[in-house]
KEMIZA-103655 format. One record per atom (N, C-alpha, C, CB): residue in three letters; x negated, z negated, y negated. Coordinates in steps of 0.2 Angstrom, whole numbers, plus 5000, padded with zeros to 4 digits. Glycine has a CB too. Layout:
ALAXZY/...
END
This chain:
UNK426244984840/UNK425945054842/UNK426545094845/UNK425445044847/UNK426345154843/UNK427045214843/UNK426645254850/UNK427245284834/UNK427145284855/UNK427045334858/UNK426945414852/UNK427745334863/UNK426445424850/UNK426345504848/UNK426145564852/UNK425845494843/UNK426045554856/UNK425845614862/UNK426145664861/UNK425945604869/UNK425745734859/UNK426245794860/UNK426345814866/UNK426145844857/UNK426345754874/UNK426345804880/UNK426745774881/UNK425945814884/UNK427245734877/UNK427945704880/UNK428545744878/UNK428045634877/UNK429145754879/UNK429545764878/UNK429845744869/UNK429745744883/UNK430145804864/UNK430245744857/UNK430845684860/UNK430545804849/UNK431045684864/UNK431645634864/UNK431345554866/UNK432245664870/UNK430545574868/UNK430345514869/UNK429545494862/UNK430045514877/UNK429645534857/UNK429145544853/UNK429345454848/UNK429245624850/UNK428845414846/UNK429045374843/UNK429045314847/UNK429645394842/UNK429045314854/UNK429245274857/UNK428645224858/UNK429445294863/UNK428945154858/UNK428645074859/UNK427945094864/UNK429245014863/UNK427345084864/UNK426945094866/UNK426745014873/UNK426645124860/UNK427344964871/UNK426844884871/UNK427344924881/UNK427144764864/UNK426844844882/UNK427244814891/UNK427644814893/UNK427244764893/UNK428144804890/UNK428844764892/UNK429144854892/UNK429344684884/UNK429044864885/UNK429344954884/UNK429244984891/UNK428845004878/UNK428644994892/UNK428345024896/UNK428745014903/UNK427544994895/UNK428944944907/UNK428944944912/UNK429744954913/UNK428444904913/UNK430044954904/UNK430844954906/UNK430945034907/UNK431344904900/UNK430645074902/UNK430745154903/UNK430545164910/UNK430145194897/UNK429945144915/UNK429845174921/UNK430545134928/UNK428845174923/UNK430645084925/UNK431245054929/UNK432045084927/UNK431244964928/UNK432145134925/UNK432645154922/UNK432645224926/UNK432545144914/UNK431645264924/UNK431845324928/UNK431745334935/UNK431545384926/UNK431345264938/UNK431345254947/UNK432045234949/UNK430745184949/UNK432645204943/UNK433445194947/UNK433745244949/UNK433845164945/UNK433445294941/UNK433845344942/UNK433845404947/UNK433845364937/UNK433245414947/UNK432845454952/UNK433145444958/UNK431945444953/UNK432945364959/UNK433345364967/UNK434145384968/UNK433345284971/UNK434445364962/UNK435245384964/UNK435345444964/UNK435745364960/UNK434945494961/UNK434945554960/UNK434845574967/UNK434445584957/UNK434345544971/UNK433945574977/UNK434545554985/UNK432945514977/UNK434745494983/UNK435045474987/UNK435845484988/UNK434845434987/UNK436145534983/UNK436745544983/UNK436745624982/UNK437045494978/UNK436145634984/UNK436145744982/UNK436445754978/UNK436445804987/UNK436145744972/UNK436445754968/UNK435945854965/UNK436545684963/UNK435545864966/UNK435045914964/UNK435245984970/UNK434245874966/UNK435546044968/UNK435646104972/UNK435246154970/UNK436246114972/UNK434946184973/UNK434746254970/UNK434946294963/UNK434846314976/UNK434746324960/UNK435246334954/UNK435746294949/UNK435746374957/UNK435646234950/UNK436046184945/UNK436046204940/UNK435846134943/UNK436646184934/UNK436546174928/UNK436946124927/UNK436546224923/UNK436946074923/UNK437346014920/UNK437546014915/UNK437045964919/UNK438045984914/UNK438445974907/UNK438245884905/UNK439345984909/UNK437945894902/UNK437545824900/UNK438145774896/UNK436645844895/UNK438745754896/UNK438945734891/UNK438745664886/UNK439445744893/UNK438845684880/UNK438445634874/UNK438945624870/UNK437845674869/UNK439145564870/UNK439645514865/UNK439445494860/UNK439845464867/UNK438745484861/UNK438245434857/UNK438245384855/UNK438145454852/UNK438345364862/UNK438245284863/UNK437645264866/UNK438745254868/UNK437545204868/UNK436945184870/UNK436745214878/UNK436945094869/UNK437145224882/UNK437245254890/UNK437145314890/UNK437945234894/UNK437345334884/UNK437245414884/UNK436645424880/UNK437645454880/UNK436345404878/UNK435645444874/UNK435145424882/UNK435345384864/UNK435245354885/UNK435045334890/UNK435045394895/UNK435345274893/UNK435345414896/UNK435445474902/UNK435445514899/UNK436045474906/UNK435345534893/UNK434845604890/UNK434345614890/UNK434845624884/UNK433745554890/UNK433245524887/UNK432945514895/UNK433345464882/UNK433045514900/UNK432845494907/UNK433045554911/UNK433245444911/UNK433545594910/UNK433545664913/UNK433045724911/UNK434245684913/UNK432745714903/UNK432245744901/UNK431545744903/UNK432245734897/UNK431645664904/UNK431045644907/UNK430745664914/UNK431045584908/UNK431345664918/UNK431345684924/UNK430845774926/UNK432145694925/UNK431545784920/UNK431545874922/UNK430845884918/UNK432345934919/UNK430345844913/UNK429845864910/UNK429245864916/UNK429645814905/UNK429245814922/UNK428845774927/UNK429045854932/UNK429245674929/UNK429545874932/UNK429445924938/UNK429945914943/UNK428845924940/UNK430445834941/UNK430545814947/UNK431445814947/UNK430145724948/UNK431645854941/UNK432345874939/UNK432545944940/UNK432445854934/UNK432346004945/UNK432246074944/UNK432946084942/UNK432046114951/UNK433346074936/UNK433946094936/UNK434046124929/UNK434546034939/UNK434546154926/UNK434746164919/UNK434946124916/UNK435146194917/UNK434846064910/UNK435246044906/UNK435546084899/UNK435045994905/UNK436346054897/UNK436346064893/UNK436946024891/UNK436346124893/UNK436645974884/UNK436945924882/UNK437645964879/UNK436545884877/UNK438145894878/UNK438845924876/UNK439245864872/UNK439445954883/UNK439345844866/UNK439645794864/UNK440645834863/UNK439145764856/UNK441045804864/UNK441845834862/UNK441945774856/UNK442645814870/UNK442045814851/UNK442345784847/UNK442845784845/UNK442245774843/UNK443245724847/UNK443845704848/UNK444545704845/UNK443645674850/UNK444145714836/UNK444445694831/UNK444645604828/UNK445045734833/UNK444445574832/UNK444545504830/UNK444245484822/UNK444145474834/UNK444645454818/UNK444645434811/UNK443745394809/UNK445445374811/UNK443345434806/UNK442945394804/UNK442445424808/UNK443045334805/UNK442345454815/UNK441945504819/UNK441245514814/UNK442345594820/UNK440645514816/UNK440245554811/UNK439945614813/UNK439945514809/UNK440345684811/UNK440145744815/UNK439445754816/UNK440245804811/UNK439245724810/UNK438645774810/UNK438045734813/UNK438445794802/UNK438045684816/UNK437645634818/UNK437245674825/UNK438045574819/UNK437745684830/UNK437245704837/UNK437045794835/UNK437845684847/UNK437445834833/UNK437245884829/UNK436445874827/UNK437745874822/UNK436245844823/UNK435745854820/UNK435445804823/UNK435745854814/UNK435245784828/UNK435045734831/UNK434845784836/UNK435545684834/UNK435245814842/UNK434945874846/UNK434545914845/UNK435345904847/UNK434645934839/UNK434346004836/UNK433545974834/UNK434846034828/UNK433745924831/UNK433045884832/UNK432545874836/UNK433045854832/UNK432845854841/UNK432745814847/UNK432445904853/UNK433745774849/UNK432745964847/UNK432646034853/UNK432946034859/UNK432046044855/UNK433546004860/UNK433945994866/UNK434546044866/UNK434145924866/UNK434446094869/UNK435046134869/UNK435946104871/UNK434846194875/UNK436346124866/UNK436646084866/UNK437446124864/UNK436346034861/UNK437846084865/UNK438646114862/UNK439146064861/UNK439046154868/UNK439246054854/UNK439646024848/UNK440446054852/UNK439346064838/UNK440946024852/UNK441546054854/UNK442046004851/UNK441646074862/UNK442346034846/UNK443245984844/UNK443746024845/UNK443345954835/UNK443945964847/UNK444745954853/UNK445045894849/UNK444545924864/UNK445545894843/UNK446045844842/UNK446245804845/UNK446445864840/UNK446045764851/UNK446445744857/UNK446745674855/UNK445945734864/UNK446445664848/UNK446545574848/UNK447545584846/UNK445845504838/UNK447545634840/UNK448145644838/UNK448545664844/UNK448045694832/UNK448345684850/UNK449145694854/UNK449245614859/UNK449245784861/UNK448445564859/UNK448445514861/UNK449045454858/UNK447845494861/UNK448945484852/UNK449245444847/UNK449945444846/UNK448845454840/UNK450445504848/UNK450945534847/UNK451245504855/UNK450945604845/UNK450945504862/UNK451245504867/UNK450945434868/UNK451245564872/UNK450445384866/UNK450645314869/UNK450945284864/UNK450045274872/UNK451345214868/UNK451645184864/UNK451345144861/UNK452045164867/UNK451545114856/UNK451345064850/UNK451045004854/UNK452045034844/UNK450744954852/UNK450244894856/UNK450044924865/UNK450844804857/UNK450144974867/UNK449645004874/UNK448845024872/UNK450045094877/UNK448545024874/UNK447745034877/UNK447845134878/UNK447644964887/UNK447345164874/UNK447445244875/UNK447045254880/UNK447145284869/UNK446745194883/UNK446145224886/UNK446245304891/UNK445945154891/UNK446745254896/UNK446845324903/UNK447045384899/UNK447545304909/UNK447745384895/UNK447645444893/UNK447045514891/UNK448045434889/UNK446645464883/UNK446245494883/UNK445645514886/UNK446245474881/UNK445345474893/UNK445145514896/UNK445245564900/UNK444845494897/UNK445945574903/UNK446045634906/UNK446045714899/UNK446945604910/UNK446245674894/UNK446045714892/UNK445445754890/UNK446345714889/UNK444845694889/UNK444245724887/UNK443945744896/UNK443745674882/UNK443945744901/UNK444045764906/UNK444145834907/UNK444445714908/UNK444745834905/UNK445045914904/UNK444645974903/UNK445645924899/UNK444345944897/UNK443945974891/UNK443245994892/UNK443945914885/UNK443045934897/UNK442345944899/UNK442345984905/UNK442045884900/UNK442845984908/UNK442946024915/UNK442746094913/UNK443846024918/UNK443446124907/UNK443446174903/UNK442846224900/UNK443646154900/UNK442246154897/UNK441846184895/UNK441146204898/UNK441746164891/UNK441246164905/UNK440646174910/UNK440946234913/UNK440546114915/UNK441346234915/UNK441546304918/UNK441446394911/UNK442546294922/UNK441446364905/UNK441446424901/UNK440446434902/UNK441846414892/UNK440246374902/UNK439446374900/UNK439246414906/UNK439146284900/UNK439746404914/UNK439146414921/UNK438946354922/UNK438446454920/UNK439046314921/UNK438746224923/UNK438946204930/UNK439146154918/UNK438746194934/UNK438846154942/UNK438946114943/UNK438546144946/UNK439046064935/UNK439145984938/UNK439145964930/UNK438345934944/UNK439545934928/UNK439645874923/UNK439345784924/UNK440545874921/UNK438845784919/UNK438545744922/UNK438845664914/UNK437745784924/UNK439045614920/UNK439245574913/UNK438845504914/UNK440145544912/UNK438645474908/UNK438445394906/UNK438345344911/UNK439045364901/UNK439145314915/UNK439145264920/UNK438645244921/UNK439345274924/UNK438545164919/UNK437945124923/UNK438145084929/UNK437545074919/UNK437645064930/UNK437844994937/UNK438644944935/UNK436944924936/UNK438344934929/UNK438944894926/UNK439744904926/UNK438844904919/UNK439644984924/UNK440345024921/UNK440645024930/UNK440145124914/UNK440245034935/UNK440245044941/UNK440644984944/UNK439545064943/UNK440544914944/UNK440644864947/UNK441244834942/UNK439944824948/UNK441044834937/UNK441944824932/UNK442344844935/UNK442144864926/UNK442444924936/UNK443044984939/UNK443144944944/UNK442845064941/UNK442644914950/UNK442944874956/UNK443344844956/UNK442644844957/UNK443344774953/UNK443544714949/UNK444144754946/UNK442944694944/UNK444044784943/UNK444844794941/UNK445444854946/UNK444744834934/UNK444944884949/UNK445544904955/UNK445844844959/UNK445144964961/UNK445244774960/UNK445144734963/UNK445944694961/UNK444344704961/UNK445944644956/UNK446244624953/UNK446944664948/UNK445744604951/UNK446844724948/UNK447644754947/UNK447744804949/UNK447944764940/UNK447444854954/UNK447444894958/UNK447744874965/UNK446744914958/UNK447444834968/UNK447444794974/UNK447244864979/UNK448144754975/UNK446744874976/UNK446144924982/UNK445644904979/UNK446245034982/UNK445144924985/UNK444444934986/UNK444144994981/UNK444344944993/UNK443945004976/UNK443945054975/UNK443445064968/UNK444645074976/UNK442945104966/UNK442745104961/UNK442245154958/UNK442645064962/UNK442045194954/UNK441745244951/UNK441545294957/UNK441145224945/UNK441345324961/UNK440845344965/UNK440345404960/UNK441145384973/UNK439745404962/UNK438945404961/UNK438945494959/UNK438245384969/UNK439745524964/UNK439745584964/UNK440445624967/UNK439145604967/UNK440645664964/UNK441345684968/UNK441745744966/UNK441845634968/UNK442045754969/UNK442045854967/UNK442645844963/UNK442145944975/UNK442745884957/UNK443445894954/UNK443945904957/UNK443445934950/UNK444645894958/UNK445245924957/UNK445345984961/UNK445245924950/UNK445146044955/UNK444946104957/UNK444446134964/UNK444746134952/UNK444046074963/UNK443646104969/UNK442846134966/UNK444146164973/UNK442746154960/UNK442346214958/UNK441846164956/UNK442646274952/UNK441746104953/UNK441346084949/UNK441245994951/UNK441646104943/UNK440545984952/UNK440345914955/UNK440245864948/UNK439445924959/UNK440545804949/UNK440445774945/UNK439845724944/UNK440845744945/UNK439445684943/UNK438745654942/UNK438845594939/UNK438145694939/UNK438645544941/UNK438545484937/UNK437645424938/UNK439245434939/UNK437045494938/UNK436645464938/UNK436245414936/UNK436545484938/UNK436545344931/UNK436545304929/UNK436745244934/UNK436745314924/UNK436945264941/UNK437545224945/UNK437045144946/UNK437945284954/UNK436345154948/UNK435945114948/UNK435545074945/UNK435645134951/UNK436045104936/UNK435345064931/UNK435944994929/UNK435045144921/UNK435544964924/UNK436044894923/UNK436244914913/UNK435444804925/UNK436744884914/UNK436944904906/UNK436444874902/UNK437644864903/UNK436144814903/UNK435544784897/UNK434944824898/UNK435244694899/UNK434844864901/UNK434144904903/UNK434344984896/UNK433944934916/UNK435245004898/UNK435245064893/UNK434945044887/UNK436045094892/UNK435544984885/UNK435544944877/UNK434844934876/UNK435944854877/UNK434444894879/UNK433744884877/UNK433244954875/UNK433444824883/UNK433345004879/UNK433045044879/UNK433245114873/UNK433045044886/UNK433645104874/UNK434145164867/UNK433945124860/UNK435445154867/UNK434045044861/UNK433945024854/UNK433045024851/UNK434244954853/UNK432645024857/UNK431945014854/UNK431545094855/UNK431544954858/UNK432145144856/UNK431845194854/UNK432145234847/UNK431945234861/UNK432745184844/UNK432945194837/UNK433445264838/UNK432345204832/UNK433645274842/UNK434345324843/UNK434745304838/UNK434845314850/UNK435245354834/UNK435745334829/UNK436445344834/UNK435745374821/UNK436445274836/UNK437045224841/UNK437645234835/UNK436745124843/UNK438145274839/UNK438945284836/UNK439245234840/UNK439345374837/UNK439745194836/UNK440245144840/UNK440445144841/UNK440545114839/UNK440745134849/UNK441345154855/UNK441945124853/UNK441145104863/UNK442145094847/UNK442745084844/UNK443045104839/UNK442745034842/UNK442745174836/UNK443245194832/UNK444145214833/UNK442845254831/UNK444045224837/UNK444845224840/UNK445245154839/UNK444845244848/UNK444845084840/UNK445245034838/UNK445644994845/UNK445745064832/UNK445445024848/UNK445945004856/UNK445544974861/UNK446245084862/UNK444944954858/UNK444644914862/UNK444844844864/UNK444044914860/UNK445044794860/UNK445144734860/UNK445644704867/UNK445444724852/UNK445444664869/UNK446144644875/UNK446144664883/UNK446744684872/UNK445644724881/UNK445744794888/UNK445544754894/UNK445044874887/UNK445644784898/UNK445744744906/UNK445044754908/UNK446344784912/UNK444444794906/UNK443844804907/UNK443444734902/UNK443644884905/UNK443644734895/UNK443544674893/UNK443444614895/UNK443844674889/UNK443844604899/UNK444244544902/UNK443744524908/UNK445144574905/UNK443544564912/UNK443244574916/UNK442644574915/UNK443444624918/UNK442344594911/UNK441744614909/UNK441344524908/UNK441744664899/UNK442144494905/UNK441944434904/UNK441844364908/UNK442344414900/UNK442144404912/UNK442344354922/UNK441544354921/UNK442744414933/UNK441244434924/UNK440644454926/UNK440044404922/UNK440444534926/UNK440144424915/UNK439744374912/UNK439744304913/UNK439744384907/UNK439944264914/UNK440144214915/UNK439944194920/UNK440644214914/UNK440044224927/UNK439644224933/UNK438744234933/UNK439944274937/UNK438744304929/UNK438044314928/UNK437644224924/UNK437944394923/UNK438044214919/UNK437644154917/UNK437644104921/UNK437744144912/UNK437944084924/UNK437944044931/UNK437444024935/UNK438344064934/UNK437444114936/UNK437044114944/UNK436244194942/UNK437944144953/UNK435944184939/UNK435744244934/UNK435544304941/UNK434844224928/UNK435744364943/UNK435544414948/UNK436244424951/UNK435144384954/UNK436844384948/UNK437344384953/UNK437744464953/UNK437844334950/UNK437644494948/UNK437844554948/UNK437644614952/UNK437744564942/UNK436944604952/UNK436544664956/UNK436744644963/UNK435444674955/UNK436644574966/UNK437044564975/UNK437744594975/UNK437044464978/UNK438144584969/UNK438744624972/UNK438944694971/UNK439144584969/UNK438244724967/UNK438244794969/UNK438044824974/UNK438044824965/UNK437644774977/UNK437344804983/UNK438044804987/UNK436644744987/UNK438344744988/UNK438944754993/UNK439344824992/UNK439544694993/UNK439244834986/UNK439644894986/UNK439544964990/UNK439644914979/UNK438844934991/UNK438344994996/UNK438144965001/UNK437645024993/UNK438544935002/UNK438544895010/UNK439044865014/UNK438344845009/UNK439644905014/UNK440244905018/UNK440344915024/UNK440544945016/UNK440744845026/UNK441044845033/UNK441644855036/UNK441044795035/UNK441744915038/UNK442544945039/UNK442744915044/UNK442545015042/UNK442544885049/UNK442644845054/UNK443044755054/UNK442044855055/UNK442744745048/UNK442744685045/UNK443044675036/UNK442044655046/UNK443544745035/UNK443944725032/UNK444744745036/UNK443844755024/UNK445144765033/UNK445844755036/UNK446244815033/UNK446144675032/UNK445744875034/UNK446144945033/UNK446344985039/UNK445745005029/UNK446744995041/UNK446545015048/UNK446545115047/UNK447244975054/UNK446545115043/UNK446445195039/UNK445745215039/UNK446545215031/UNK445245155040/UNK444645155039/UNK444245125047/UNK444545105031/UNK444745105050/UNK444445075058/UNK444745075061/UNK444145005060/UNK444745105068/UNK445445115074/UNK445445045075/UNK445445165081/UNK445744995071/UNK445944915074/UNK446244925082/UNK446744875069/UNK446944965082/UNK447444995086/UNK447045005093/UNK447845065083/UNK446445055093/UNK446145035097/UNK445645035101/UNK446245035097/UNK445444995098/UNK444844955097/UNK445144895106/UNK444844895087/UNK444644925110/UNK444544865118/UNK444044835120/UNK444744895124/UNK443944805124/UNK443544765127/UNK442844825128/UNK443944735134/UNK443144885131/UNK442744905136/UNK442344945131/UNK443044955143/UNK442744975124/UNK442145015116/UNK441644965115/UNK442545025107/UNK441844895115/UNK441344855113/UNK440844845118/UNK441544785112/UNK440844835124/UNK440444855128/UNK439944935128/UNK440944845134/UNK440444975126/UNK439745035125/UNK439545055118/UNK439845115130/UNK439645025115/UNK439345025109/UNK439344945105/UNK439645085104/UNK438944915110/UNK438844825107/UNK439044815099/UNK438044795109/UNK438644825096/UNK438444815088/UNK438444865087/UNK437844795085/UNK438744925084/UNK438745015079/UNK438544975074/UNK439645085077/UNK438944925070/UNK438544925061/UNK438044895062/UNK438844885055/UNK437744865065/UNK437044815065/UNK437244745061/UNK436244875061/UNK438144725064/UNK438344665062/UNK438144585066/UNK438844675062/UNK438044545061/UNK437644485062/UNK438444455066/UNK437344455054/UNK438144405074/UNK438744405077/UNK439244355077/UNK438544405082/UNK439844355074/UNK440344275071/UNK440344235078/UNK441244295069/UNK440244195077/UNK440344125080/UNK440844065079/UNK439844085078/
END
């Protein structure tokens, strides 16, 4: 049985009508909603720059921010944006006519970027970092020609706790996506309202709504990558211990300045007898023994 309703949104037209559907679509827009809610991400006057790769995370966070804003509970502008990038094999015309379909106001934008990636990194390097500063640039660029207040991207729970892990392990900082944060310039908020969903909830949910999913490998630089690597720790752990991933995102939203070792982050220096005395517990920390 198909969702046919014409009181839905067409981006959800089509859709699985059984149980499982049902209860992963409303756990996707109750994560989102709260990361939305709990990180202000909603201002008077909004408009977004929805960006669309047309991957599985992205049609996810096209497909839930519509929902939202259908419900009443997203007062803001969207307006979807794929960059095409020039990468060998691309298929233009896919989110093109996908949008237009779909009635989703939208903006197609090519920027050659893979060709100056390809000229300035060196032979066996990973494009990644370059290329996204560049598509970054690009999106900066076109949200400010649109009027947009905020570029809003893909990032799930997942992509969130990786980045950790890897500042973790070759960064050697604490450090990892945040939910929301102002550009560079200053003019324009970035968004990653997916920060609460889990990568298996996009995947399952993009694929049983039949999105035509473009591959995150046309560029060929995937193999090896230090997120790969990682990705594979976490999985490994998750099969282990099944949940292990969501307790360690929580820590991520659950930080003790006190009880790590920055002192940029806690006046170690000083820190006396007599602070602890008039403010016993400030974090509501369980007492070491």
């Amino acid at each position: 049985m198909l969702d046919e309703s014409e009181e839905i949104h067409p981006l959800f037209h089509g859709a699985p009508s059984s149980t499982e559907f049902k209860k992963l679509r409303k756990r996707i827009v109750r994560h989102t909603r709260e990361a939305i809610e709990q990180y202000g991400m909603i201002a008077p006057g909004g408009k977004w720059l929805v960006c669309l790769s047309g991957g599985k995370d992205s049609y996810t966070l096209l497909a839930v921010l519509y929902e939202l804003k259908w419900r009443g509970l997203l007062p803001v502008e969207l307006l979807a944006c794929n960059l095409d990038q020039g990468q060998p094999g691309f298929p233009a015309t896919v989110l093109p006519d996908f949008l237009s379909r779909m009635q989703v106001p939208h903006r197609i934008e090519y920027q050659d970027t893979y060709s100056i990636v390809m000229d300035k990194v060196p032979a066996g390097r990973t494009y990644c970092a370059l290329c996204s500063r560049l598509r970054r640039g690009n999106l900066y660029r076109i949200a400010r020609e649109e009027g947009c207040t905020a570029v809003v991207l893909g990032h799930h729970r997942d992509d969130i706790l990786e980045t950790f892990f890897m500042n973790l392990f070759h960064g050697g900082r604490l450090a990892t996506m945040p939910p929301k944060l102002v550009n560079e310039e200053g003019d324009l908020f970035l968004y990653r309202p997916l920060a609460h969903v889990a990568e298996e909830d996009c995947e399952r949910f993009a694929r049983a709504m039949n999105y035509p999913i473009i591959p995150c490998d046309l560029c060929g630089s995937q193999d090896g990558l230090q997120r790969q690597q990682v990705k594979q720790i976490l999985d490994s752990w998750e099969a282990r211990s099944p949940g292990r991933r969501q307790v360690m995102f929580r820590a991520l939203m659950n930080a003790r300045p006190s009880h790590l070792l920055d002192p940029k982050l806690f006046d170690f220096a000083g820190l006396t007898t007599e602070s602890i005395k008039s403010d016993a517990n400030p974090e509501g920390l369980p007492k070491l023994r």
